[in-house]
C-alpha positions as CSV (number, residue, x, y, z in Angstrom):
1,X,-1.4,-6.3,-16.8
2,X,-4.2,-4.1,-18.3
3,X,-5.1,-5.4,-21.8
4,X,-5.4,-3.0,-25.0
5,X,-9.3,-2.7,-24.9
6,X,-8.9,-1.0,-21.2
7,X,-9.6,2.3,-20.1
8,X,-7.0,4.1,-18.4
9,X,-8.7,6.4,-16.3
10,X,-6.7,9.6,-15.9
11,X,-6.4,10.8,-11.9
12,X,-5.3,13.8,-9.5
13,X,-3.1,12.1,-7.1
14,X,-1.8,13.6,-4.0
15,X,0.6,11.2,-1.8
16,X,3.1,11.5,0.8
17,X,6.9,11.4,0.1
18,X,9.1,10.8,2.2
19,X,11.4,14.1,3.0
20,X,15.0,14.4,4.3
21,X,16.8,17.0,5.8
22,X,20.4,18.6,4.6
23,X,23.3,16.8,6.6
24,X,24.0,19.3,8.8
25,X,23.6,18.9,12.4
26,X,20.1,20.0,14.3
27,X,19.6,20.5,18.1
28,X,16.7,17.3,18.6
29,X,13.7,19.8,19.3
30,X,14.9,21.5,15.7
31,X,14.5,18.0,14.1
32,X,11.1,17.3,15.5
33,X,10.2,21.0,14.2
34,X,11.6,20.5,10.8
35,X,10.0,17.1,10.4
36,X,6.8,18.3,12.0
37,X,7.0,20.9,9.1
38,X,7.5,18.9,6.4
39,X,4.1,17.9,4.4
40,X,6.4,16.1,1.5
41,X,3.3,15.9,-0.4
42,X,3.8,14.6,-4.0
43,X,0.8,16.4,-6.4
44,X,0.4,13.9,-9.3
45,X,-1.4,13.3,-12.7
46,X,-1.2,10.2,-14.8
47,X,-3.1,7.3,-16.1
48,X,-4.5,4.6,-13.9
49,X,-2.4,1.5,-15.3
50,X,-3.2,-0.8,-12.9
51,X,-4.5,-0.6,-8.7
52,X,-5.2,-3.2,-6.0
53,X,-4.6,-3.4,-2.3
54,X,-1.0,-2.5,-2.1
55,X,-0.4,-0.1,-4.5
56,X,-1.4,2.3,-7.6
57,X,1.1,2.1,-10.9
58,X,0.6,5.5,-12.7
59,X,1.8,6.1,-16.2
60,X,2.7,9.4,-17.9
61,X,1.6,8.4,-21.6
62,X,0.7,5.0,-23.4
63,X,1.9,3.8,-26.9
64,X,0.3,0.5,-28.7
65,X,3.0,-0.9,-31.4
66,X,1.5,-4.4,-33.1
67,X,0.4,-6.6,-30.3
68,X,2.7,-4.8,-28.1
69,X,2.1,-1.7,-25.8
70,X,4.9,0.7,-24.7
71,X,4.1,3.6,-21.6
72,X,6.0,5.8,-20.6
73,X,7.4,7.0,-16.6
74,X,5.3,4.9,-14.5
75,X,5.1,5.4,-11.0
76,X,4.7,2.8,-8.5
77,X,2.6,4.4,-5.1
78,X,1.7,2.5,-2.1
79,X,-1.9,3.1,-1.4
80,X,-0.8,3.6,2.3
81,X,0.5,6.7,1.4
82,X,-1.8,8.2,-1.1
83,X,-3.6,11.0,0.4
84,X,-6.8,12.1,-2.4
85,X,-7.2,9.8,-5.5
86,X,-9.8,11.7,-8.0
87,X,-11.0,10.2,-11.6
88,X,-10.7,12.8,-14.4
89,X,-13.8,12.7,-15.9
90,X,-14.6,12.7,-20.0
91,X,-10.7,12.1,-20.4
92,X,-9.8,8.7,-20.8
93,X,-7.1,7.0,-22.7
94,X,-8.9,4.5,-25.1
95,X,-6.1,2.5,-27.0
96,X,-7.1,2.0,-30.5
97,X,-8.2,-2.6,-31.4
């Protein structure tokens, strides 16, 4: 876990969702079509919380109470699926000592 003297970087992340159809029926050429179609790309902005070589956990806001630290919506992306990963620049989240 990130301590309270890191950064959190903020970052443009685009990553591929996965998409489903309605439950009506398709003829099996449609489906191919219709999934061919489909980007399901997810367009994303949050802090850097924490990264390795499975995945990247993105939070939406950060909140330091006491010794404790509270965020907020954090998403959990496997790297397989991320698509672009760009650093913010000049607008990082520095939690106060």
């Amino acid at each position: 876990m990130p301590t309270k003297q890191q950064k959190y970087k903020l970052v443009f992340c685009v990553w591929e969702d996965i998409v489903a159809s309605s439950s009506e029926w398709k003829e099996a050429d449609d489906a191919v079509d219709w999934a061919d179609s489909e980007p399901g790309l997810v367009y994303q902005v949050g802090f850097q919380f924490e990264k390795n070589d499975e995945h990247l956990i993105l939070i939406d806001s950060y909140f330091p109470e006491g010794d404790d630290q509270f965020v907020g919506a954090v998403t959990r992306i496997p790297i397989s699926v991320i698509r672009q990963l760009t650093v913010i620049p000049d607008a990082q989240l520095v939690p106060p000592l």
